[in-house]
C-alpha positions as CSV (number, residue, x, y, z in Angstrom):
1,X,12.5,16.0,-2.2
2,X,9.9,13.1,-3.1
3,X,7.9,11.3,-0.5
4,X,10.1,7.9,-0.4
5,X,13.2,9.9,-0.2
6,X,12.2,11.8,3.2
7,X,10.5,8.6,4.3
8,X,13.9,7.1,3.7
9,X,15.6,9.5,5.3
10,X,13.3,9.6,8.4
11,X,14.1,6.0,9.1
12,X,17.7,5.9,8.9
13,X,17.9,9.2,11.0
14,X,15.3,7.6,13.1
15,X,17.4,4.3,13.7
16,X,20.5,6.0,14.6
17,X,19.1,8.0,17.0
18,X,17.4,4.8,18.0
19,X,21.1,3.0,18.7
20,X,22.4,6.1,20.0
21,X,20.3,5.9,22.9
22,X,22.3,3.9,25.5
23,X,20.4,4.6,28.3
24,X,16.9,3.1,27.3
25,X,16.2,-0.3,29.9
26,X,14.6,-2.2,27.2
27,X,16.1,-2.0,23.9
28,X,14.8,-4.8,22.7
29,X,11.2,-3.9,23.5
30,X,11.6,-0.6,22.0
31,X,13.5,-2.3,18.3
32,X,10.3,-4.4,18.2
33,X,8.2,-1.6,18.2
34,X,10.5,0.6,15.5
35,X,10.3,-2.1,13.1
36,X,6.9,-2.2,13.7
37,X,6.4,1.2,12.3
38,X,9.0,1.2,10.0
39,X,7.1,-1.4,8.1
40,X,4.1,-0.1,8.3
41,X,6.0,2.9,7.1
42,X,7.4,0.8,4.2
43,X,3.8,-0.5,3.5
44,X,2.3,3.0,2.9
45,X,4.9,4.0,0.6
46,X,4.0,0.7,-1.2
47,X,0.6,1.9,-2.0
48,X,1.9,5.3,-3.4
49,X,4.3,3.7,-5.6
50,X,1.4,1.3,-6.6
51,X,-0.6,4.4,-7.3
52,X,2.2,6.0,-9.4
53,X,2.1,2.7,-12.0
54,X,-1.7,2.9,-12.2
55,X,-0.6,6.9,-13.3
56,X,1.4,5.4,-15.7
57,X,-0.9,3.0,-16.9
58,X,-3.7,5.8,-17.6
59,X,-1.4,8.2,-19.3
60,X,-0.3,5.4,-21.6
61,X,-4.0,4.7,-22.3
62,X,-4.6,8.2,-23.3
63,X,-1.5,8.4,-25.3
64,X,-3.0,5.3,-27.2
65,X,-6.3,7.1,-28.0
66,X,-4.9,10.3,-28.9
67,X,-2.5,8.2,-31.5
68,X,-5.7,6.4,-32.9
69,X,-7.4,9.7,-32.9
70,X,-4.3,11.4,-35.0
71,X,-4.0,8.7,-37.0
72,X,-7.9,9.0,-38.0
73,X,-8.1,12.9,-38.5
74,X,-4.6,12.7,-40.3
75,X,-6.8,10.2,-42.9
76,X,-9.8,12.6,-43.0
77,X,-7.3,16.2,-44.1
78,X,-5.9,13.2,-46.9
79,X,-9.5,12.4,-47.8
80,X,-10.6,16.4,-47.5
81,X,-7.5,17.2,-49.7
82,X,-8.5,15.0,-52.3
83,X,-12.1,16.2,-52.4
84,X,-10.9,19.6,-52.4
85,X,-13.6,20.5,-49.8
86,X,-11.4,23.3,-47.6
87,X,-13.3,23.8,-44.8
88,X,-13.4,20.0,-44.2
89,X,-9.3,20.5,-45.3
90,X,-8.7,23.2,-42.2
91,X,-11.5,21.3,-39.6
92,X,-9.4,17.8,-39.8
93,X,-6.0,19.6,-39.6
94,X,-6.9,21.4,-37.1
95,X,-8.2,18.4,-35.1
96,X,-4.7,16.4,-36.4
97,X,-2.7,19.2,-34.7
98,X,-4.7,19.3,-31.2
99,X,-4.1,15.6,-30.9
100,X,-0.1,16.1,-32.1
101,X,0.2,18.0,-29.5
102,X,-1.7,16.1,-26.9
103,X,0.3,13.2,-27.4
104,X,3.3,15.3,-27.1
105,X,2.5,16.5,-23.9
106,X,1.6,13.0,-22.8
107,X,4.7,11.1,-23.7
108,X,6.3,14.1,-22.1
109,X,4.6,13.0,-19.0
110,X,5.2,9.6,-19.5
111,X,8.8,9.8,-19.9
112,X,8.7,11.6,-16.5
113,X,6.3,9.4,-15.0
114,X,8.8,6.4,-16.1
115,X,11.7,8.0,-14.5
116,X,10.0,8.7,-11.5
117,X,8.6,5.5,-10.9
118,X,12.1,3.8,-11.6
119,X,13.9,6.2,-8.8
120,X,10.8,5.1,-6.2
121,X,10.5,1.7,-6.9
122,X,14.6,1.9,-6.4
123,X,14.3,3.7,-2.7
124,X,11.3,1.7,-2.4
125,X,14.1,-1.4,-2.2
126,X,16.4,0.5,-0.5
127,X,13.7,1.0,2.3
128,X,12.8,-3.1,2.5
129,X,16.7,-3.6,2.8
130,X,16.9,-1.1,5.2
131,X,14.0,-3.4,7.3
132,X,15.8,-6.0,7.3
133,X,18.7,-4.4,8.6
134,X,17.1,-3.7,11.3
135,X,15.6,-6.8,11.8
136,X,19.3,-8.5,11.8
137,X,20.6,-6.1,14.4
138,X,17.3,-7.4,16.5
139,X,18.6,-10.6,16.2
140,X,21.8,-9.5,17.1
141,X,20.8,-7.8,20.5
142,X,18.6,-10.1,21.3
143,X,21.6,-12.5,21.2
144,X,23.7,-10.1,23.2
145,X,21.0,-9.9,26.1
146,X,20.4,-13.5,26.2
147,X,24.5,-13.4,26.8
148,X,24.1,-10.6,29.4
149,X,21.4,-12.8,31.3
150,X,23.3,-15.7,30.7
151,X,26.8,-14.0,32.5
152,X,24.7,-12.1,35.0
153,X,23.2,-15.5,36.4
154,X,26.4,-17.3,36.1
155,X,28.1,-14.7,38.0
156,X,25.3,-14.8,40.5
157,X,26.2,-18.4,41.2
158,X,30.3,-18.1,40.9
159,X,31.1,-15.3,42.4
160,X,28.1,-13.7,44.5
161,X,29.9,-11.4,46.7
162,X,30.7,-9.4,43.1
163,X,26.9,-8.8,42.9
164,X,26.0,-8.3,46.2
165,X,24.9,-11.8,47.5
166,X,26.6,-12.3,50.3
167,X,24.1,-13.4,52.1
168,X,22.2,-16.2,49.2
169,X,25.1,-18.7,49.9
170,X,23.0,-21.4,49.5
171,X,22.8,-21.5,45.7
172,X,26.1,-21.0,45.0
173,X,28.5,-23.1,44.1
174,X,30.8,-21.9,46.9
175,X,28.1,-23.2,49.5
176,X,28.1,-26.2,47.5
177,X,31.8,-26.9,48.1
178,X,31.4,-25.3,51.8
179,X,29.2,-28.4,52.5
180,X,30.8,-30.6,50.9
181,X,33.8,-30.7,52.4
182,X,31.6,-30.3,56.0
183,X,30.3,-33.1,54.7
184,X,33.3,-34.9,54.3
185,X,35.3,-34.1,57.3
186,X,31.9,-35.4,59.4
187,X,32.2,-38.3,57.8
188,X,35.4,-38.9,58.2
189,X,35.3,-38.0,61.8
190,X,32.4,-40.5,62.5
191,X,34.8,-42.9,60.4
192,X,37.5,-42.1,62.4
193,X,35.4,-43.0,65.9
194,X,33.9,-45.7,64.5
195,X,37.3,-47.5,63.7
196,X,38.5,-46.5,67.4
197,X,34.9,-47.8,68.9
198,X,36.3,-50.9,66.7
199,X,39.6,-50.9,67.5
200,X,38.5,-50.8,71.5
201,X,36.0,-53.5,71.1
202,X,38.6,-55.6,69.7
203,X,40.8,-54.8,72.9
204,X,38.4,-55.9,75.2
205,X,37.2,-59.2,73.1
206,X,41.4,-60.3,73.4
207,X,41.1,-59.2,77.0
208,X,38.4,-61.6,77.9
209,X,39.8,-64.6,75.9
210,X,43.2,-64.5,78.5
């Protein structure tokens, strides 16, 4: 198995075991950080896969000089041939056969090289993908906590006796409405004596007048 493959592996295995982990108190902390190495994970496999086209590259080069090199020696046996000169015959044939069979062994390991390079750069992708991924699911339960928070301080305020806040009435909006309506019933009891303060004084005023 290649280097990108078990790199690939490692992070999916990795990240579901990551997601399986329920009981962790800051999962969003701890995403942050996996993506973190992930893609510096992902960067490092970058620079083999970079390395693996310069391969390419220099094995081509080679093939390309051997070529010119066959191509050469194959002119010198047609030039030794025709000065019948034999050991000059068997020296350039022998030299056109060393470089047949280089070049042979090089577009061999081209053709490999080729393949391999497709199949990494291919996981290579697969393994950006996967960083994003990841990076949507942060979004995702980062917008799942700020619900959580959101809930937890709403429920703080509705309904405090649920989390134990019996005793913080005073930011709630049942000690709102508690006031309130203290509020309103002392108001209307000081309207109330007011009107009969009112209602007297008017008694007495009439009383006078007679």
């Amino acid at each position: 198995m290649g280097l990108l493959q078990r790199l690939k592996y490692t992070i999916e295995a990795d990240l579901n075991h990551f997601f399986d982990k329920k009981e962790e108190k800051n999962p969003i902390s701890m995403l942050n950080q996996y993506i973190r190495e992930a893609e510096k994970q992902t960067e490092d496999t970058g620079k083999y896969l970079e390395r693996q086209g310069q391969l390419k590259q220099k094995l081509e080069k080679e093939y390309e000089q051997a070529n010119e090199m066959f191509n050469k020696r194959q002119a010198q046996v047609d030039l030794a041939e025709a000065s019948a000169e034999q050991d000059l015959i068997d020296f350039a044939t022998e030299e056109k056969n060393a470089y047949a069979t280089r070049m042979t062994t090089l577009q061999n390991s081209i053709d490999q090289v080729t393949n391999e390079l497709f199949g990494l750069e291919r996981k290579y992708e697969e393994m950006k993908h996967k960083i994003k991924d990841m990076k949507v699911r942060q979004l995702q339960l980062m917008g799942k906590e700020n619900v959580v928070r959101a809930h937890t301080q709403m429920d703080r305020i509705l309904d405090p006796e649920s989390n134990g806040k019996q005793n913080e009435r005073l930011d709630t909006f049942e000690s709102m409405e508690d006031y309130i309506n203290r509020l309103g019933s002392k108001i209307e009891k000081e309207h109330e004596v007011t009107s009969m303060e009112q209602r007297l004084a008017t008694l007495e005023k009439e009383k006078n007048n007679f």
